[in-house]
C-alpha positions in Angstrom: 185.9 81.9 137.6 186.7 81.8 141.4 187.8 85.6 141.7 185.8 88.1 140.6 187.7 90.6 140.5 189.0 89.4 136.8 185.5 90.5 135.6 184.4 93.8 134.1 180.7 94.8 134.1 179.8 92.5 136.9 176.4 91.9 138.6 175.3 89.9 141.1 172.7 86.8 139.0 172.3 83.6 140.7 172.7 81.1 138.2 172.4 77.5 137.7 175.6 75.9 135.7 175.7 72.2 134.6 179.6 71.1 135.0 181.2 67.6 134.6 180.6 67.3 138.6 176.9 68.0 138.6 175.1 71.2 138.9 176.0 74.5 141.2 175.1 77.8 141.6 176.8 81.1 140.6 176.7 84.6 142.5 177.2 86.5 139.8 178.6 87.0 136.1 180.3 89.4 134.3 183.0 89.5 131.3 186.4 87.6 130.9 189.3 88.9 129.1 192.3 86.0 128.4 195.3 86.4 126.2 197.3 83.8 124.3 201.4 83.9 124.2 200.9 85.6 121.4 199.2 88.5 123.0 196.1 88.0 121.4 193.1 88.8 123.7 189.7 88.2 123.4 186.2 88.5 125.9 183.6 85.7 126.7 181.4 86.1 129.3 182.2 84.1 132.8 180.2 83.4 136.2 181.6 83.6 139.3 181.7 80.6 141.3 183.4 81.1 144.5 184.1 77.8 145.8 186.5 77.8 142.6 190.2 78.5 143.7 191.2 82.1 142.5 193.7 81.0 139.7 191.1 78.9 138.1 188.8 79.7 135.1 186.5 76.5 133.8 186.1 77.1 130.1 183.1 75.7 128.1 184.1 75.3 124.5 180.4 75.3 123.1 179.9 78.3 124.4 183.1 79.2 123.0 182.2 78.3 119.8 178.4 80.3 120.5 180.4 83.5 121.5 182.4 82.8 117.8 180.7 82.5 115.2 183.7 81.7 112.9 185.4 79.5 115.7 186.4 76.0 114.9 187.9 73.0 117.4 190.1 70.7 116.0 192.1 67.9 117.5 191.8 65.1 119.7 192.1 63.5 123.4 195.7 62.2 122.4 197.1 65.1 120.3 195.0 68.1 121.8 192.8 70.2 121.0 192.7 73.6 119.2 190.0 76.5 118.7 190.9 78.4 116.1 188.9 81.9 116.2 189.7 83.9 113.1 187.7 87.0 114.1 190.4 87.3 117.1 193.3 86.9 115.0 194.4 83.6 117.1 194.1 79.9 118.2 193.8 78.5 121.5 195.3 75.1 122.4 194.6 73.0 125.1 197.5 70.2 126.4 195.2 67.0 127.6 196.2 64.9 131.1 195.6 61.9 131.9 192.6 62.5 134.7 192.3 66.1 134.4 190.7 68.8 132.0 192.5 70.1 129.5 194.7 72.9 130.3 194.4 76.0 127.8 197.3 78.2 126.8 195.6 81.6 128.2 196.1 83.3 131.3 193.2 85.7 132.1 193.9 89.9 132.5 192.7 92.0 135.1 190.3 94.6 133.9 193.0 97.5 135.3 195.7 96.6 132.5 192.8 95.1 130.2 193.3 96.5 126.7 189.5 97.2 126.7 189.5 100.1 129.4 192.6 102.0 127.2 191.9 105.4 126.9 194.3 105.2 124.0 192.9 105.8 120.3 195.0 103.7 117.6 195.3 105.6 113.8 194.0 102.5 111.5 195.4 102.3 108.2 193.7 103.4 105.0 192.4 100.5 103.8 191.2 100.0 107.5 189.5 103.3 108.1 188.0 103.0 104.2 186.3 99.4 106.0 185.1 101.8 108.6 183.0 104.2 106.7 181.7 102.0 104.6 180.3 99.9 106.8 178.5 103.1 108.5 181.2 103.8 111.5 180.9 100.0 112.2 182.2 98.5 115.5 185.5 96.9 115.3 183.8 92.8 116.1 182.0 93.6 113.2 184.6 94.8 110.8 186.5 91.5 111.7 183.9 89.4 110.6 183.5 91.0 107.4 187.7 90.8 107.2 187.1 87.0 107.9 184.2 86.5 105.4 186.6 88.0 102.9 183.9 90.6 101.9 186.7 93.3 102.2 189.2 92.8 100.0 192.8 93.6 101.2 191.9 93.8 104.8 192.7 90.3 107.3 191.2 90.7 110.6 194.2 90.8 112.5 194.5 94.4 110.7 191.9 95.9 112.6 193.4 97.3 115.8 192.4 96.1 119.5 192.3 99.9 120.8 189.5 102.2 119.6 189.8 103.6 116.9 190.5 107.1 115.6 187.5 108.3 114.1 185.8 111.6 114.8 182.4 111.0 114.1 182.8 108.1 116.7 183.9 110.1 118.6 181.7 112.7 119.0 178.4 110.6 117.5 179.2 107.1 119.8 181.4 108.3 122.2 180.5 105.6 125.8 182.0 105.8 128.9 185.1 104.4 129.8 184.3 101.3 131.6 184.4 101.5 135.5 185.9 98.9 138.1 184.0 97.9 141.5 186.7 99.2 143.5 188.3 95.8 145.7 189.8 97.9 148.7 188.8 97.1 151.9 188.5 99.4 154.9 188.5 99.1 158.1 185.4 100.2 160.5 185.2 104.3 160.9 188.0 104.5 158.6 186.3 106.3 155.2 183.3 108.1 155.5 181.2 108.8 152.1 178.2 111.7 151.8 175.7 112.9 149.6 172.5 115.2 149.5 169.2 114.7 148.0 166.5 116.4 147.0 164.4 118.9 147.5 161.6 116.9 148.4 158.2 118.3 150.2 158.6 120.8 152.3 158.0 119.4 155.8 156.9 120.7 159.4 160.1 121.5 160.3 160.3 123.2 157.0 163.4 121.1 155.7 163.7 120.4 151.7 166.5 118.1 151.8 168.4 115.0 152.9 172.1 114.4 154.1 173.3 111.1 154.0 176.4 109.8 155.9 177.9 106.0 155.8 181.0 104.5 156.9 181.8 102.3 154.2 183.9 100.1 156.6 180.9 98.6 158.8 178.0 100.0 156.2 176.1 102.0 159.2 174.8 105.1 157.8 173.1 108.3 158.9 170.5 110.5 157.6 169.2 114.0 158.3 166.9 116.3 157.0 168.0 119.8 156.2 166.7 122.8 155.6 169.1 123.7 152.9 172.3 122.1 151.9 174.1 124.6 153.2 173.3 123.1 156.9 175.3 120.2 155.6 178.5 121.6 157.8 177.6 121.5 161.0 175.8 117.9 160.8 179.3 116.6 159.1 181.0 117.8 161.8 178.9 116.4 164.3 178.9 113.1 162.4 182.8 113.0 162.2 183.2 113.9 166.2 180.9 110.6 166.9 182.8 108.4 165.4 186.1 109.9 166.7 184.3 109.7 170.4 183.3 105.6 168.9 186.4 104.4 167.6 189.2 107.1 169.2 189.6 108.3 166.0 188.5 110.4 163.5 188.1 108.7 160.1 190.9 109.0 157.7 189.0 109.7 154.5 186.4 111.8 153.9 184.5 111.2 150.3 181.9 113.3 148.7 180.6 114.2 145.3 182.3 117.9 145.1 179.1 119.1 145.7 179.8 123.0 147.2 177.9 122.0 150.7 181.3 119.5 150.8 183.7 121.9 149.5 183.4 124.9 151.5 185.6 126.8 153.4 184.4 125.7 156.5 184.2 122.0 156.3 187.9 121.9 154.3 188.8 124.0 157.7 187.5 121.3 159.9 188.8 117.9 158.0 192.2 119.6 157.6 192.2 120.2 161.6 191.2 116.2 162.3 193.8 115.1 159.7 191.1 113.8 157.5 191.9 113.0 153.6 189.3 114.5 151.2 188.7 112.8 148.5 186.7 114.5 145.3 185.0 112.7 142.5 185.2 114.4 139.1 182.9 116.5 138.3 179.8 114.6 136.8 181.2 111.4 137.6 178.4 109.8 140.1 179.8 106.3 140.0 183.0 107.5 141.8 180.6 108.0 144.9 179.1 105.4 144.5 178.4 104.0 147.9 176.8 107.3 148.9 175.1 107.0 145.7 173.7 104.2 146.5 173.0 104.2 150.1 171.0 107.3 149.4 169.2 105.2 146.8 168.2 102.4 149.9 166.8 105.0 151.9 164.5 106.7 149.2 163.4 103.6 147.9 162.8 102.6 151.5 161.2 105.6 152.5 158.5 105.6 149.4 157.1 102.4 150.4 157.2 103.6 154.2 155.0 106.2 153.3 152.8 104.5 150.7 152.5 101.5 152.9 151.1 103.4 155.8 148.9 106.5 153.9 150.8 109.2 155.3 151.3 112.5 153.3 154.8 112.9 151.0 155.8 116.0 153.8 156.3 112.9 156.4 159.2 112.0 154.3 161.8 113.1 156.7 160.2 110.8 159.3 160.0 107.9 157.1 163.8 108.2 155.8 164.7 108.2 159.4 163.2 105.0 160.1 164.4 103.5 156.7 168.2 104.2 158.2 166.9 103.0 161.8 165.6 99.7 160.3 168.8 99.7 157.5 171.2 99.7 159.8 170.1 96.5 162.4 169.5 94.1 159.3 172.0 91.1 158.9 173.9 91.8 155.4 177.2 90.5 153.4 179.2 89.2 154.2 179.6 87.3 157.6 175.7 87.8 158.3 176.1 90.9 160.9 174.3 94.0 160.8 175.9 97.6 160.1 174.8 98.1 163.6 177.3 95.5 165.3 180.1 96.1 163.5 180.1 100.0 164.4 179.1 99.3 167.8 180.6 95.5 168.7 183.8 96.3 170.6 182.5 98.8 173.3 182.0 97.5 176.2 178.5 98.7 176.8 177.8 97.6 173.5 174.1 96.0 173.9 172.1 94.3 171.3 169.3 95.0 169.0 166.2 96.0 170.8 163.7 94.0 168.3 160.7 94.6 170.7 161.3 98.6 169.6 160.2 98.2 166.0 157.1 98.7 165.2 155.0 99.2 161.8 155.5 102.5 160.7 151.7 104.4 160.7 150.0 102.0 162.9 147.5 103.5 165.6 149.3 104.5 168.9 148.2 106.0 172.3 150.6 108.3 173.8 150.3 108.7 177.5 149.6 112.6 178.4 151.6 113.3 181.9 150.1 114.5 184.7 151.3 117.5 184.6 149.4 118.5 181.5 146.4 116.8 181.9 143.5 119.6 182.3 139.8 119.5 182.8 137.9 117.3 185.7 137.9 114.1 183.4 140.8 114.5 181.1 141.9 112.5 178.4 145.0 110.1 179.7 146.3 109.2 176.5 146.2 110.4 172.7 146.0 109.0 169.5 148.6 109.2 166.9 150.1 107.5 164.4 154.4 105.7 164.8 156.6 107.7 162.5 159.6 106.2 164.3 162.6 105.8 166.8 164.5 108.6 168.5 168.2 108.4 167.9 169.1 105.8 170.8 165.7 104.1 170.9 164.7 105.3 174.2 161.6 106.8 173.1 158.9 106.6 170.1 158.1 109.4 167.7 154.2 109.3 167.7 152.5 111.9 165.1 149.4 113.6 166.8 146.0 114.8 165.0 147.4 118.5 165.2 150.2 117.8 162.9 153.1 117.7 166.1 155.4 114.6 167.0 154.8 113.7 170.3 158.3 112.2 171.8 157.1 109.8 174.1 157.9 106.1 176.3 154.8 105.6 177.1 152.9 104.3 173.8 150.7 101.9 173.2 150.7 99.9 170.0 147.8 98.2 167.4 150.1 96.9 164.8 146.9 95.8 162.6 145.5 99.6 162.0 146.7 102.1 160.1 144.7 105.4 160.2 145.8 107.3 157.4 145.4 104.8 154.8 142.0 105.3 152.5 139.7 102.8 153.0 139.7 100.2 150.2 137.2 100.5 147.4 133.7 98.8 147.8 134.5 98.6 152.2 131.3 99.6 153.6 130.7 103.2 154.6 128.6 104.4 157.4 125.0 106.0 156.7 124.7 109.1 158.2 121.5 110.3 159.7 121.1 113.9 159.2 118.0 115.7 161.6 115.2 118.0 159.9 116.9 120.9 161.1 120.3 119.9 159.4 118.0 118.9 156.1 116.4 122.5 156.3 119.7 124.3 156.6 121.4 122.7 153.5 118.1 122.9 151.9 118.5 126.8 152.5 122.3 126.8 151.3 121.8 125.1 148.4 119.1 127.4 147.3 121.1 130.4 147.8 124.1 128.7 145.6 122.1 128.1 143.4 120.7 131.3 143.3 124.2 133.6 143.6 126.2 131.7 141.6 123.8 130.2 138.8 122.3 133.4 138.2 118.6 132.0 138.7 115.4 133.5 140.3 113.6 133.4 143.9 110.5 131.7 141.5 112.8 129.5 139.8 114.2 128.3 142.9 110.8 127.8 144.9 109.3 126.1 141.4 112.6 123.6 141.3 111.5 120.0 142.7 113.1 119.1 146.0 115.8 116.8 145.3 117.4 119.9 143.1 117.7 121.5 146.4 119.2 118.8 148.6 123.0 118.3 148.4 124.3 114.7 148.4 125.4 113.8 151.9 128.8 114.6 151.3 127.8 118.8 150.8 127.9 118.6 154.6 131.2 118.6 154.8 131.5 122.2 152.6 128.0 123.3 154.5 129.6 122.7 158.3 133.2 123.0 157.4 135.1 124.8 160.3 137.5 127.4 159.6 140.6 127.8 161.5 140.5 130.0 164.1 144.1 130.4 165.0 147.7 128.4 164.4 147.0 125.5 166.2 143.4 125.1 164.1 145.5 125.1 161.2 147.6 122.8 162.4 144.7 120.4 163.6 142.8 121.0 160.3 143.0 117.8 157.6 143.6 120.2 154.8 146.3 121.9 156.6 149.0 122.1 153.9 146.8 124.7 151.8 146.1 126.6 154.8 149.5 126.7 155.3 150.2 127.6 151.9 147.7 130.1 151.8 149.9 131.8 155.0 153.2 131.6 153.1 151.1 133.6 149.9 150.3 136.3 151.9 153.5 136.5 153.8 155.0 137.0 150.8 152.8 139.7 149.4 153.8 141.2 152.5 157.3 141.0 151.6 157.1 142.2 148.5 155.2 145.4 149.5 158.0 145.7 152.0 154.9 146.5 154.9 157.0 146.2 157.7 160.7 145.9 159.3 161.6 144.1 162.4 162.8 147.2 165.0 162.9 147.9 168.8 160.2 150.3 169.9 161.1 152.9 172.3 160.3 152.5 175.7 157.2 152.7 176.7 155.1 152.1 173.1 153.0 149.3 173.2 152.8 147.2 169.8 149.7 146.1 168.3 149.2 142.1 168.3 148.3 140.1 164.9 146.2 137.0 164.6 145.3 135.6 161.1 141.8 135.2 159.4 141.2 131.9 157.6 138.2 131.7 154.6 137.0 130.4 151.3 136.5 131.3 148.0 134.0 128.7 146.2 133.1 127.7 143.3 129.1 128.0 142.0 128.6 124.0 142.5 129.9 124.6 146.2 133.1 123.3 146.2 136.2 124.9 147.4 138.0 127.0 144.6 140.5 128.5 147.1 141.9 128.8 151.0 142.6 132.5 151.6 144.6 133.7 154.7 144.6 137.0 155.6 147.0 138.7 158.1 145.5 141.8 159.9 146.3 144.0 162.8 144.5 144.2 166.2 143.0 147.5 165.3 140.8 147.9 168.1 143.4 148.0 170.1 144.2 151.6 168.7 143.8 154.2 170.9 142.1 158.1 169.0 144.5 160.6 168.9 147.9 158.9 169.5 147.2 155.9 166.9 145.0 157.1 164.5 143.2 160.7 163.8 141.1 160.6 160.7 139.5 157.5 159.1 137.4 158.7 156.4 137.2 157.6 152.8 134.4 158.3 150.4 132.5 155.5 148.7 131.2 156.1 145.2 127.8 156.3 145.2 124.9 154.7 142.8 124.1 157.6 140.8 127.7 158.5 139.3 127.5 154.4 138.6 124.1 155.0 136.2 125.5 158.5 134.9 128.9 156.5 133.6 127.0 153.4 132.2 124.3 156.1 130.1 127.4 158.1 129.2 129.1 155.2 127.8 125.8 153.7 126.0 125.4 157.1 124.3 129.0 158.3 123.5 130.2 154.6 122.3 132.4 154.4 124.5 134.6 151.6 126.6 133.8 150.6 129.5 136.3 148.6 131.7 136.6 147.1 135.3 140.2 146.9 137.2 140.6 145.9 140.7 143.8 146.1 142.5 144.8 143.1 144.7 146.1 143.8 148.1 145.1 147.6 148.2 145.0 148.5 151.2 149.0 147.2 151.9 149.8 150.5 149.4 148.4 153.5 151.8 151.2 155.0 153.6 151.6 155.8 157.2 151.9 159.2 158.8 153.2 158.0 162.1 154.9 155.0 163.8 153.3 151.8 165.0 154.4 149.0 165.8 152.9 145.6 165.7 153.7 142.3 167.1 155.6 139.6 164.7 152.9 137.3 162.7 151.8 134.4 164.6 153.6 130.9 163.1 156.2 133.3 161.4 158.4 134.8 164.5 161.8 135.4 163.9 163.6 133.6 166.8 166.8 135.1 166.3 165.3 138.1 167.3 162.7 137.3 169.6 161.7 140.1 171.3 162.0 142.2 167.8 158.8 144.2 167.0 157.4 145.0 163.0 157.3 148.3 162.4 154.8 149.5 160.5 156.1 150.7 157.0 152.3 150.6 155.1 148.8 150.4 156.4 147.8 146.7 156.9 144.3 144.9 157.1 142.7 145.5 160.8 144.0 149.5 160.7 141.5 152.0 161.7 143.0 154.2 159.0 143.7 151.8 156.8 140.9 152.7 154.2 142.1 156.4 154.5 145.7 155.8 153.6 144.6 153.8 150.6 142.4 156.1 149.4 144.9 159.3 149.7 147.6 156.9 148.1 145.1 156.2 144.8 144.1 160.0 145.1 147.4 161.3 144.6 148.3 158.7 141.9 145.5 160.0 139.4 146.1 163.7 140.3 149.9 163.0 138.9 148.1 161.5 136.1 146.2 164.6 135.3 142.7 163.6 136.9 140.4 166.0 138.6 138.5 165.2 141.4 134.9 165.7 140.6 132.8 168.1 142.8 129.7 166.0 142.9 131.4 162.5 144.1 134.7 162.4 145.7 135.4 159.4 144.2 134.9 160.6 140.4 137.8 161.6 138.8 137.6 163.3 135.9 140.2 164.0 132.3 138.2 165.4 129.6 136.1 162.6 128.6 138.2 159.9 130.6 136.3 158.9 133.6 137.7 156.6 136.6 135.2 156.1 139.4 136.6 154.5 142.5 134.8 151.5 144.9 137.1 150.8 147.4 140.0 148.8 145.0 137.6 148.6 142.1 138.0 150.9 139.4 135.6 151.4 136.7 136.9 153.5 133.7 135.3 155.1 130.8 136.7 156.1 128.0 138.6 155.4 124.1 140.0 152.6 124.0 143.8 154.0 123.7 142.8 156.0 126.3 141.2 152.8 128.9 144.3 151.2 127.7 147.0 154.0 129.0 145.1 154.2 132.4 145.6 150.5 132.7 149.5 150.6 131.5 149.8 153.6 134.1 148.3 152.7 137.3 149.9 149.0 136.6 152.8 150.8 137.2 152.4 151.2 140.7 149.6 148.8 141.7 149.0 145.1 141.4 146.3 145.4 138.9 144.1 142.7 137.6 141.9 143.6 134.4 139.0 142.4 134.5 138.0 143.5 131.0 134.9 145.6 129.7 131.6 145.8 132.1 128.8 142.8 130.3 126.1 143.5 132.8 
């Protein structure tokens, strides 16, 4: 077939066809519907050949008589020839010229008044519908064959209807989609403009989750942009919009989107309505009417995955790499006169200038970024740093080089080794490096094995003097646990290879703070100094060494705070090792539980008897109010009077439980044979087990508790 657009379901499949000139090759194939005079339709499927004229259709009849089972050809070169196809209900004749093929009877329908996209259900006649059951809600080809084989008696295959048919079990058991047409309408360049959002992916350094994509179907150039939530998806539409109005003196006429709400707000109907763009909606659900956002956004992924496997780097460099993806995209020669999205958008400005090939470069290969002048430091300071190329800034005029500390360095003066790539693993069985540890670094992992080995085994000094040597020596790679550095501020974090659970460790305990509501953003009066914050960075192993957990802790500058105007009294009590021993004999004799709670993030429950002020968490400011202070709302890590407010909070919790402080250790509270002995924010309770039990339910009320179940040893 030379025009395509007579075929439904078609794909692009280059294809090798043997015809009475010799071989060629098809573009594609899809399905063919023709009809006789007698309005009798059926499908055969049909390649597309364009160098055919459009009003032509070559027919092979053996693959006629393949697609027919029940098909027959009769005739000859002199008379004609028919195929007779009982399972359509008709017969197909072909008049025979003298140097030509033979011309068939049919014309061929296109797939917009084919009877095979109806929406229109027929009612079948009884004897019909009867055929229908009983061949287990068979298809309608199917039940024509049987009609033709004369295995249903009283039913001819031209009694089964074209349309669909009636049935609700179909219905509602085998209900398919209508079939969709490639839409044929062409557009001009900047004329329709089609978006859609993905995501969320990783969260990234500029903490964005998602992914706006733009193109103008005209010329195919496309746009993408990362976003923090969909809901920035306004302004970046209209900033989209008002560059191609500034491009082409125009704005574009459509605007097509998914009816996604980021699309259909208030605002961005506002705007189109005030350029005179058309907004166009797909149905709800219906993803193939977007398709060309659908798909573009489908490039770019796809793109973007093997960006970022091909060079090592980390899934949160995703915004990076879809950037590129679009950068590369939209300079490569496509369908159908071999120009690039790039040209056509661009190609009749006057300062229109070509592709700058010499700007591409493989994406994570080793760079060195010039440092300027201006910020070199130091008597020999280093001239250039090395980074790995995460792309192009919009206009090409610089690179994007990623830096060891985690920032993109925007930069012209780079330097390039296309044949390294840093981030990628080394492969298996490469050769690795020896190193040579000194008997001073031997000694000290010695000396912190033993002690691992020691805490968290449970073992003895004498066990661990009596163990042989290698027992006590680490493999090499215990170095990196012995002598790992801890961040000692942002930018360490920021440096550090296992950044992303430092950083997610931060976000843990900013939330805690949230939820304990510690502080408010405020302007302090004049004159009251706020208290600055910096962060403390550890971790929580497990026995063998390893690392269990990355902990980030957020604490006050309290020795900043000055006696009598920040702070008065300090004090809290400490239980004490004989009320311990007195508990643990009680128990023993009385047969009693004993169980151990410990409340996480205590000392963010004391409460504050005057105001301070502290300056916002480092890495967490609130730039839209930059000079804003936190006021102090709860005591926080790093108080002076921290421990006290704690302790007075937990004090008057068990007192409204009925507890009485104990004259013998502050920290002994006492209710009839219920004990609770405080440590800080561990609690060890005595008691009947309904009774352990309702302490638990109660102070779970108002504190984070974690039960740690009854005392083993």
């Amino acid at each position: 077939c030379g025009d395509k657009s007579f075929l439904t379901g078609y794909r692009e499949e280059a294809v090798d066809v043997t015809t009475a000139n010799g071989v060629v090759r098809t573009e594609g194939v899809g399905v063919l519907t023709l009809a006789t005079p007698d309005a009798v339709s059926f499908d055969i499927e049909c390649h597309y050949l364009p160098s055919l004229p459009h009003d032509t259709a070559l027919l092979s009849a053996n693959q006629l008589l393949g697609a027919y089972r029940d098909a027959t050809l009769t005739g000859s070169a002199d008379d004609g020839y028919a195929v007779h196809l009982p399972s359509a209900g008709g017969v197909l004749r072909a008049v025979c010229e003298e140097g030509v093929l033979p011309r068939l009877n049919v014309a061929p329908i296109r797939p917009e008044a084919s009877p095979s996209v109806s929406a229109m259900l027929v009612t079948p006649t009884a004897p019909v519908m009867t055929l229908h059951l009983r061949l287990g809600h068979a298809g309608r080809s199917a039940m024509r064959s049987v009609a033709a084989a004369g295995h249903a008696p009283g039913v001819a295959p031209e009694d089964i209807p074209r349309e669909a048919i009636d049935c609700e079990g179909c219905m509602r058991g085998q209900f398919k989609a209508l079939p969709r047409t490639e839409s044929t309408t062409k557009y001009d360049v900047g004329e329709c403009l089609v978006v859609d959002t993905a995501g969320p992916f990783e969260d990234t350094e500029r903490d964005c989750k998602y992914l706006l994509a733009m193109r103008d179907v005209g010329s195919g150039f496309g746009w993408v942009q990362p976003m923090a939530k969909r809901g920035d998806a306004n302004k970046y539409i209209r900033e989209t919009i008002k560059f191609i109005k500034r491009i082409h003196k125009v704005a574009p006429r459509i605007f097509r989107s998914d009816n996604a709400k980021e699309f259909t707000s208030e605002s961005v109907m506002s705007f189109l309505h005030e350029e005179g763009v058309e907004d166009q909606q797909s149905a709800p659900y219906a993803h193939s009417a977007n398709g060309s956002a659908e798909r573009y956004v489908g490039i770019i992924k796809s793109k973007a995955c093997a960006l970022l496997r091909g060079s090592g780097l980390d899934a949160e460099h995703w915004d990076e790499a879809a950037a590129y993806a679009c950068d590369t995209h939209n300079v490569l020669p496509c369908k159908p006169d071999g120009r690039s999205p790039h040209d056509r958008f661009f190609g009749h400005l006057r300062s229109f200038k070509p592709v700058q090939w010499h700007k591409l470069k493989a994406f994570g290969c080793r760079a060195y970024v010039a440092v300027p002048m201006e910020l070199r430091k130091g008597t020999l300071p280093d001239k250039a740093l090395p980074g790995v190329f995460v792309g192009m800034q919009p206009g090409w005029a610089a690179w994007r080089i990623l830096l060891g500390d985690g920032q993109v360095k925007v930069s012209r003066d780079v330097r390039f080794n296309e044949s390294v790539f840093p981030m990628l693993p080394a492969p298996v069985g490469a050769p690795v490096a020896e190193e040579e540890y000194t008997d001073e670094q031997l000694q000290h992992i010695e000396r912190a094995a033993q002690q691992a080995a020691l805490v968290g085994m449970g073992g003895s000094a004498m066990q661990a003097a009596s163990a042989p040597r290698e027992s006590l020596v680490p493999p090499k790679d215990a170095v990196s646990w012995v002598h790992e550095h801890l961040p000692e501020n942002i930018a360490d974090v920021r440096a550090s290879p296992n950044r992303k659970h430092w950083q997610q460790a931060m976000r843990e305990e900013m939330a805690s703070h949230v939820a304990h509501g510690t502080w408010r953003l405020d302007y302090p009066p004049v004159g009251t100094k706020a208290l600055g914050a910096r962060w403390v960075f550890d971790l929580k192993r497990t026995p063998d060494g390893g690392v269990q957990r990355y902990k980030a802790r957020l604490v006050i500058k309290g020795y900043n705070q000055r006696p009598g105007e920040d702070f008065d009294e300090v004090y809290a009590p400490a239980s004490k090792s004989v009320a311990f021993r007195t508990m643990v004999a009680i128990a023993a004799h009385e047969d009693l539980e004993l169980e151990h709670l410990d409340v996480k993030t205590a000392v963010l429950h004391g409460e504050l008897d005057r105001e301070l002020y502290m300056e916002q968490p480092p890495g967490f400011e609130d730039h839209s109010h930059p000079t804003a202070k936190c006021l102090l709302l709860k005591s926080i890590y790093g108080l002076k009077q921290a421990a006290r407010a704690w302790y007075l909070k937990l004090k008057g919790e068990l007192e409204r439980l009925g507890f009485t402080q104990s004259s013998i250790d502050e920290t002994l509270y006492i209710r009839g044979k219920l004990w609770v002995l405080v440590h800080v924010d561990d609690f060890l309770v005595m008691g009947k087990t309904e009774e352990t039990a309702w302490v638990k339910a109660e102070l779970s009320k108002v504190f984070d508790v974690k039960d740690l179940e009854a005392v083993k040893r």
